[in-house]
N, C-alpha and C positions, 0 to 999 in steps of 0.2 A: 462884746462882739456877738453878733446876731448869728445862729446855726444856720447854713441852708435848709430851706425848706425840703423835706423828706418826703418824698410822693408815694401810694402805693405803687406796685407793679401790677402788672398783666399778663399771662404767658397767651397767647393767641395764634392758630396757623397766620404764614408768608401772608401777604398784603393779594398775593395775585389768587388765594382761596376764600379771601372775601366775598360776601355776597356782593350782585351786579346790581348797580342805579337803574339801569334802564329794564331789566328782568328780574325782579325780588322774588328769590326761591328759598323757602321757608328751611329744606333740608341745606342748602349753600353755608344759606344764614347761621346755621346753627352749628354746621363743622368748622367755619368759619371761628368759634369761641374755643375750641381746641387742638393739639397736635394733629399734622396731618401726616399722613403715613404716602409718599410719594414712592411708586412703582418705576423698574426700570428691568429693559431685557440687556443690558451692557455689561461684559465685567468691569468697563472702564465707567463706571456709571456718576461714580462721583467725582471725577473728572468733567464728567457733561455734568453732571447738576453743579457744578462750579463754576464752569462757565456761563451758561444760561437753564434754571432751576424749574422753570414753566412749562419747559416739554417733556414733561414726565409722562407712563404712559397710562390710558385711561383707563378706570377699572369696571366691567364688564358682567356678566350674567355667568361667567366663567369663575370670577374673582369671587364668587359668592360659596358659601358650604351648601352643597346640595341636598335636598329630601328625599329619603325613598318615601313613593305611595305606591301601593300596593291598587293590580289592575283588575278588575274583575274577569276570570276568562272566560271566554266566548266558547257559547255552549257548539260542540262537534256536530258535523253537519251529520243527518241519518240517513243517507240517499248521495248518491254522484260517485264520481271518484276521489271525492275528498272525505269521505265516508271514514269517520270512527278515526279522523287524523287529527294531529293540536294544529290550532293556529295562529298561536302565537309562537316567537321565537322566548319571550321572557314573561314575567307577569309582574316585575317590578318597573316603576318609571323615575325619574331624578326632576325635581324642581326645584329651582335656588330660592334659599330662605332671606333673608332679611342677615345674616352674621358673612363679613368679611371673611374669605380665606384667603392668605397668602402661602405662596408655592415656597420652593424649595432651593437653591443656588444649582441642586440638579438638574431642577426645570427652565434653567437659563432665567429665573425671575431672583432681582434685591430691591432692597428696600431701603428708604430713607428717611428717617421720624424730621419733622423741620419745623420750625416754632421761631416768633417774634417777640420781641421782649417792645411791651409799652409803658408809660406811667397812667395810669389808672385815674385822669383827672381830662377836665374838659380840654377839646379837642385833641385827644387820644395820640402824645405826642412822644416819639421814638426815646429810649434808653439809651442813652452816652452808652459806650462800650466801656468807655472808660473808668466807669463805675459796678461793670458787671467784673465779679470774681472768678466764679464757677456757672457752668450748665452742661448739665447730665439728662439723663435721665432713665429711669428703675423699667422693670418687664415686668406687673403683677399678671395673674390669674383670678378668679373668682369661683371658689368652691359653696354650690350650695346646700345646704344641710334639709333635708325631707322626715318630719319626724314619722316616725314608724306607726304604721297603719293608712297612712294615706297616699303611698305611692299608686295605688290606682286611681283614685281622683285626679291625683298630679297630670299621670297617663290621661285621663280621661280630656283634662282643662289643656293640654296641649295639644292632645288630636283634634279639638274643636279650632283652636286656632290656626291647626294645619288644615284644616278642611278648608276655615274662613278663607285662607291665603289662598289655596287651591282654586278658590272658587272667586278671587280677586282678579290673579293671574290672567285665567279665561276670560272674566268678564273685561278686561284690558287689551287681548286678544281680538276678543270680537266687537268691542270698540275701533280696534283700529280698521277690521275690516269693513263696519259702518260709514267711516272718515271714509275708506277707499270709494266706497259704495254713493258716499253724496258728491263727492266729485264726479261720479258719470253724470249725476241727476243736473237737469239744467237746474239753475239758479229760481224760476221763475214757474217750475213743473210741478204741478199738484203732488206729483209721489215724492219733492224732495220733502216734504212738513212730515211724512209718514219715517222718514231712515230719521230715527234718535237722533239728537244733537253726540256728536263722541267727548267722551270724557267723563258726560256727568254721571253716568251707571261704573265708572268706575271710579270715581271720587268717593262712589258712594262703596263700594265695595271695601277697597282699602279705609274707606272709617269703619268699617265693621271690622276689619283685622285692628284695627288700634285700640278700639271699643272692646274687645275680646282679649289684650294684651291685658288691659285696664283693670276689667275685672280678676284674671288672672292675680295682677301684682295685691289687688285688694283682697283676694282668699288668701295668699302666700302670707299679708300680712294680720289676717285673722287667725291662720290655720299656724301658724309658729314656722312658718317656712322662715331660714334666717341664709343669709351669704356673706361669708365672711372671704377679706379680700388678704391677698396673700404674697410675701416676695421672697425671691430665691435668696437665702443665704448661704454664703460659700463657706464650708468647712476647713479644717486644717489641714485637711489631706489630700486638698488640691481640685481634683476634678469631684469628688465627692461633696455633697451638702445638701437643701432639706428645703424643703417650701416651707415656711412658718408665717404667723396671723403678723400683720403689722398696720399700723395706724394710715388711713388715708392720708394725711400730710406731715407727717414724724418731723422732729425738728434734727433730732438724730438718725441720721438712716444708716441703717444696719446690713441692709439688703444690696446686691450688687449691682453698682453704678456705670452706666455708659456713658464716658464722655462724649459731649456736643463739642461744636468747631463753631468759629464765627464764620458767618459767608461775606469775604473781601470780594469788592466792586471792582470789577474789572477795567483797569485806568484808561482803556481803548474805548470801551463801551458806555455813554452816556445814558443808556436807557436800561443799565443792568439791575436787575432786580434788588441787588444789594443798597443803591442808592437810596431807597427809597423804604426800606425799614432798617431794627438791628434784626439779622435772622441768623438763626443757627442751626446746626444741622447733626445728625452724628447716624453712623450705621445701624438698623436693626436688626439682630440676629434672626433667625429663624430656624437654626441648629445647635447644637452644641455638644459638648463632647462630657458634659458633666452629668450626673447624676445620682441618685440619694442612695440612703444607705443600704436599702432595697434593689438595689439595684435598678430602680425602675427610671427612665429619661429624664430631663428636666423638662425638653419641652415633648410635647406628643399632639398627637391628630385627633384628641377627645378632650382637652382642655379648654376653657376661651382667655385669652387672654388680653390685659390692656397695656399702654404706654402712658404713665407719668410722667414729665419734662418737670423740670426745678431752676433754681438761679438765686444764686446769694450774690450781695453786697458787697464792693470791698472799701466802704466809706469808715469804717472805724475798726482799731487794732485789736477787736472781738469778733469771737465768729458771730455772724448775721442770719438767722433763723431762712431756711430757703423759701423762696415764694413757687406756689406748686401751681399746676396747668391743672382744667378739666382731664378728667380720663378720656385716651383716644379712643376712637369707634373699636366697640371689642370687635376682637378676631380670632378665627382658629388656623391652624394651620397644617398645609395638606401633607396627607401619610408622604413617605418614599415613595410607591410605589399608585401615586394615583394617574388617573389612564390621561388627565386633563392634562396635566405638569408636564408629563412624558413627554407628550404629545408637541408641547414647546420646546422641545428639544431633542429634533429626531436622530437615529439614530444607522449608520448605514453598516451592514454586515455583509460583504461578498464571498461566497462560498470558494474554497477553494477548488481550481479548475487542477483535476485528473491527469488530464494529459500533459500539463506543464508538471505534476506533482511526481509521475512516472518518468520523464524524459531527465529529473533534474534528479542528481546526488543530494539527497537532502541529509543535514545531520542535524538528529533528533536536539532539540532544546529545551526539553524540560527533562527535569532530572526528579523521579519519583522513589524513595529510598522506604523501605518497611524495616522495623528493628523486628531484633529476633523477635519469634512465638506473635508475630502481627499482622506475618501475611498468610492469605488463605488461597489453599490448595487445591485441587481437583484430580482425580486419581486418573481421568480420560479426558478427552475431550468432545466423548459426547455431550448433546445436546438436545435436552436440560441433563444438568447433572443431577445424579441419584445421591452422592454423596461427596464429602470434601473433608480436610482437616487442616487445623492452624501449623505452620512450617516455622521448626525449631530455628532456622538460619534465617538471618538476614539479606534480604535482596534489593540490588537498586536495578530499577528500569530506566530506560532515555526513550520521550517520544516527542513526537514532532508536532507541533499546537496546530497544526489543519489535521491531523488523524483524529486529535478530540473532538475537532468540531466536526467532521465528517460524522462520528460516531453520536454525537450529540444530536446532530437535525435529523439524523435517520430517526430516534429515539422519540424525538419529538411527533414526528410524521407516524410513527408506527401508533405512538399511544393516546396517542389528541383522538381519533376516529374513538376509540375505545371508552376513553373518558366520558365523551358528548351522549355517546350509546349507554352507556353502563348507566350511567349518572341522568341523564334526560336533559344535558343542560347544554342546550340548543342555543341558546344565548350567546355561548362562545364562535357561533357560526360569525358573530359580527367585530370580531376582536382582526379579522381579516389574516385566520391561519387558513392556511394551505388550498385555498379552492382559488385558484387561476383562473375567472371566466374566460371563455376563447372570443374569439370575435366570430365564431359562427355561431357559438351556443346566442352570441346578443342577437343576432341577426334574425335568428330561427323562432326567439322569444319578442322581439319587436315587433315580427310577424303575426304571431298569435295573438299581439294585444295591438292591433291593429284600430279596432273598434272603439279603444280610447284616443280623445284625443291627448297627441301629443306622444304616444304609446309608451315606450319604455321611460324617457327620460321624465313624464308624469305618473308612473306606476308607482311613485310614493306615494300619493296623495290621496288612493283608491285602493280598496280592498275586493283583490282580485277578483277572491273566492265569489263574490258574491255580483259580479258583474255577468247579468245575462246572456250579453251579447259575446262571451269569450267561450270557446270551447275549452272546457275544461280538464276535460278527455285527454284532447291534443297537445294542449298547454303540456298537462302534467306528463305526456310521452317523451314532448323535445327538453322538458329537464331533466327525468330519468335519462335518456341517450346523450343529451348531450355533456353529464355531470359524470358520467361512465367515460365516458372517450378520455374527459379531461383526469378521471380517478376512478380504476374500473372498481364499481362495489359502490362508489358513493352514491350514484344517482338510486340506484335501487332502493338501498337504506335510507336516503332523505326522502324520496319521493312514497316508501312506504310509510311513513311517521310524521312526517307535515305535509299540511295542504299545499296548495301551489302560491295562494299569496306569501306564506313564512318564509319559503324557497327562493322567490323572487326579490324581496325585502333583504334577506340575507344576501342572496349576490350585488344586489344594490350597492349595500355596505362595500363588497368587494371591488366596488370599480363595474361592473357589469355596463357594456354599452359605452366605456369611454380606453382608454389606451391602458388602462390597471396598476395609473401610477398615484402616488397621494399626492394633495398638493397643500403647502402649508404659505400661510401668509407671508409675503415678502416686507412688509410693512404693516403697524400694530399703530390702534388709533392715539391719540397722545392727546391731552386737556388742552384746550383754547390758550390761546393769549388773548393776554387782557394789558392793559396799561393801567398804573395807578389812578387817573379819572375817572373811569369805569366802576372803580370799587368804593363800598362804603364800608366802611369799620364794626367792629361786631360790637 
C-alpha cells in the first residue's frame, strides 16, 4: 500500500488580506505571508467576524505608538503687549512611528489574530480540516540586549532615524499639497511642469528612512547588539509566571497557548468568506491579570510584542511536530490611561443638581467605618487646623455618593488653576478643563480677527501673534475680560503669561466659536471588500 502523499503546510493571513491583481502593494503583499491582527469596536465582535470577517475596522495614524519630538521654542517677543509672554502652550509634539499599537477592552477596541492553513505546493491549495488537529497560537515579546558602553550611539542611531521619519512625514505632507496645487494648474499651463510630480520626493524620503533602519540593523549586528525572543510561562501559582527565552519554532511549547476556532460558512451565505479558505481565528488578549514574581505585569505599554499561530497534524497516532506562521506585525500596547483609547470611549458624568438634592430625604449609602487608633481628629473646626490626633474609638460614617462627588469637582476646580501656575504647564489648558467659552467671548474674538480670512474658524492655521493686521492690544483685552466674566482671575493670569495666539489655540481646543460640545465619530472606516478574484496568493 502506497502512503498519501504528505504536503508541507503554510500558515498565511484570510484569502481577503491577500495582496490585489489589479493594485500590487508591496506592504499588502508582504502581510499577506503572515497572521493578521483584525480590529473591532463591538463587544459582540466575534459574533460579526463570524458572520462576515471582512469588515473589520481599519487601522489608522491613531493605531500607531506615537513619538515625542521635542519643539524648538519661539523666541519672546521684546516689544507689544505680548512682551516677555510664552507662546507656546507645550514644547513637545506626537508623530506616529512605523510600530502598531493596540488599545485596551477600556477603549471600546478587540482584537482578532486570523490565519489560513494552505499546502505549500503548486497552486496554493486549501487544508482539509479534517486533517488539522490543533491551532493555537503563543504572545511572544522581544527584549533587546545593548552591550554596555554603547547606549549613546544606540541613542544617537535612533534619533537619526526619528529625524529621517520626521522629515519623511512632511515631505509626504507637502506632496500632497503639490497633488492639490496641480489640480488648479490647467493641464496644458507652462506653471503645471514647474509644481513637482507628487509622490516621487517622498518615495524618495521613506527610502531614506529604510536606508537608515538598514544601516541601523548592520551596526546592531557589528556592535553585539543581540534580541532574544521570549514567551510567557505560567507558573504553579496561577496568576503568577515569568517571561523566559524560547526557540522561534519549538516543537515542544512550553509557553501559554491560545486556542484558535475554525471559521464555519454560513449555510445561508454563498459568498461567505469561510468557503473559500480553511481559516481560523481565536481572541487576542491585550490585558491580563497575571504577573511575575516581581510583581511587575505581564503585558505593559513599553514592551513590543508579536503573534505566532501553529497547527499540527492529526494523520498518524504520534504527536506531529507544529507547523509555525511568520511573526505578526510587532505591536505595543496602549497604557490605561492613554488620552487616544479614552477618547473611544467617552464618558458621561452629570453633576448632581442641588435643589432636587435639598428637596429630597436622601439616605446616605456609602458606609465608611475607621478601626480603632485609625481615624484622625481635630481638636476645632477651625480652618486650617493647627493641630490633630489619631482617636482611640472606632467610628463608622454613612454619606451619600453626590456629596463625594460635589466635594471632589470642587477640588478639582480649586487646584487645576494652581497646578497649571505653580508648575507652568500650560498644556493642560487643552485637555478641555474648566474654561466654558461664552458665545460672546467668540463673538468679541471673531471680531478682532476679522482681517483673517475665514476669522476664527481659520485661527488654527495662523499665528496670531505675528499677524499685522490684528490689534494686538484689543485682542489681548476682549480675552482678558471676556475669560474674567466666564472665571474671575483667569483672564488676568492667562493673559499675563501667554500671548494671544496660545490663548486662542487653547480655547480652540475648548470648542470656542461652536456650541462647546465634543463630537465623536458615529461610524469608524472598516477595510474594503474584495472577492476571491481580486486576490492573489502570497
Amino acid at each position: 500500500m502506497t502512503a498519501p502523499a504528505r504536503h508541507p503546510w503554510r500558515l498565511v493571513a484570510p484569502w481577503y488580506r491577500w495582496d490585489l491583481r489589479a493594485a500590487p502593494d508591496p506592504d499588502r503583499a508582504a502581510a499577506a505571508a503572515r497572521p493578521v491582527v483584525q480590529k473591532f469596536s463591538s463587544p459582540s465582535f466575534v459574533n460579526d467576524f463570524q458572520r462576515d470577517p471582512q469588515p473589520s475596522l481599519s487601522y489608522t495614524d491613531d493605531d500607531r505608538v506615537q513619538e515625542l519630538t521635542a519643539i524648538t521654542p519661539l523666541p519672546k517677543f521684546t516689544s507689544g503687549p505680548n512682551r516677555n509672554r510664552t507662546r507656546q502652550l507645550g514644547l513637545f509634539t506626537a508623530k506616529p512611528t512605523d510600530t502598531r499599537k493596540l488599545f485596551l477592552p477600556a477603549h471600546q477596541r478587540f482584537y482578532l489574530v486570523a490565519i489560513q492553513l494552505h499546502c505549500d505546493v503548486a497552486g496554493f491549495p486549501r487544508v482539509d480540516p479534517d486533517h488539522v488537529g490543533e491551532v493555537g497560537f503563543v504572545t511572544r515579546r522581544r527584549v533587546s540586549s545593548i552591550p554596555k558602553g554603547t547606549e549613546r550611539d544606540v541613542a544617537q542611531r535612533l534619533a537619526a532615524i526619528a529625524r529621517t521619519r520626521a522629515a519623511a512625514q512632511s515631505q509626504a505632507g507637502l506632496d500632497a499639497a503639490r497633488a492639490r496645487a496641480r489640480l488648479l494648474v490647467p493641464l496644458r499651463a507652462p506653471a503645471r511642469a514647474r509644481v513637482v510630480a507628487p509622490r516621487a520626493a517622498t518615495v524618495t524620503a521613506f527610502h531614506e528612512v529604510a536606508l537608515a533602519k538598514r544601516r541601523l540593523q548592520q551596526w546592531s549586528a557589528s556592535a553585539g547588539v543581540s534580541s532574544t525572543v521570549q514567551g510567557w510561562a505560567p507558573g504553579p501559582a496561577g496568576s503568577i509566571g515569568a517571561w523566559t527565552a524560547v526557540e522561534d519554532e519549538p516543537f515542544e511549547i512550553v509557553e501559554q497557548v491560545y486556542p484558535m476556532h475554525r471559521l464555519a460558512p454560513d449555510p445561508a451565505d454563498p459568498e461567505h468568506a469561510a468557503r473559500f479558505g480553511t481559516i481560523y481565528f481565536g481572541l487576542l488578549p491585550t490585558t491580563s491579570d497575571q504577573a511575575g514574581a516581581d510583581g511587575s505585569p505581564r503585558f505593559d505599554d513599553t514592551n513590543v510584542y508579536e503573534v505566532r499561530c501553529f497547527a499540527r497534524r492529526v494523520e498518524s497516532g504520534c504527536p506531529e511536530p507544529p507547523v509555525w506562521s511568520e511573526p505578526s506585525e510587532a505591536f505595543r500596547l496602549a497604557g490605561f490611561m492613554d488620552p487616544t483609547g479614552c477618547a473611544n470611549r467617552p464618558v458621561n458624568i452629570r453633576m448632581p443638581d442641588f435643589r432636587h438634592l435639598e428637596a429630597l430625604n436622601v439616605r446616605p449609602s456609602v458606609r465608611l467605618s475607621a478601626p480603632a487608633n485609625s481615624h484622625l481628629m481635630f481638636p476645632t473646626d477651625a480652618v486650617p487646623p493647627t493641630s490633630g490626633s489619631v482617636s482611640a474609638a472606632e467610628e463608622i460614617c454613612f454619606f451619600a455618593i453626590p456629596l463625594i462627588m460635589i466635594v471632589a469637582f470642587f477640588l478639582l476646580r480649586l487646584f487645576l488653576p494652581i497646578v497649571m501656575l505653580l508648575f507652568q504647564l500650560w498644556w493642560m489648558l487643552k485637555l478641555k478643563f474648566c474654561i466654558p467659552p461664552s458665545a460672546q467671548l467668540a463673538a468679541d474674538v471673531n471680531a478682532e480677527l476679522s482681517a483673517i480670512p475665514g476669522g476664527l474658524s481659520a485661527a488654527a492655521g495662523f499665528d496670531i501673534d505675528i499677524v499685522t493686521s490684528v490689534d494686538q492690544a484689543n485682542l489681548q483685552g476682549v480675552l482678558r475680560d471676556g475669560l474674567n466674566d466666564t472665571s474671575p482671575g483667569l483672564g488676568d493670569q492667562l493673559t499675563a503669561t501667554l500671548t494671544n495666539n496660545a490663548i486662542v489655540q487653547a480655547l480652540l481646543v475648548q470648542g470656542l466659536g461652536t456650541d462647546g460640545r465634543q463630537t465623536y465619530p458615529a461610524t469608524l472606516p472598516t477595510e474594503p471588500r474584495v472577492t476571491f478574484a481580486e486576490v492573489v496568493h502570497p
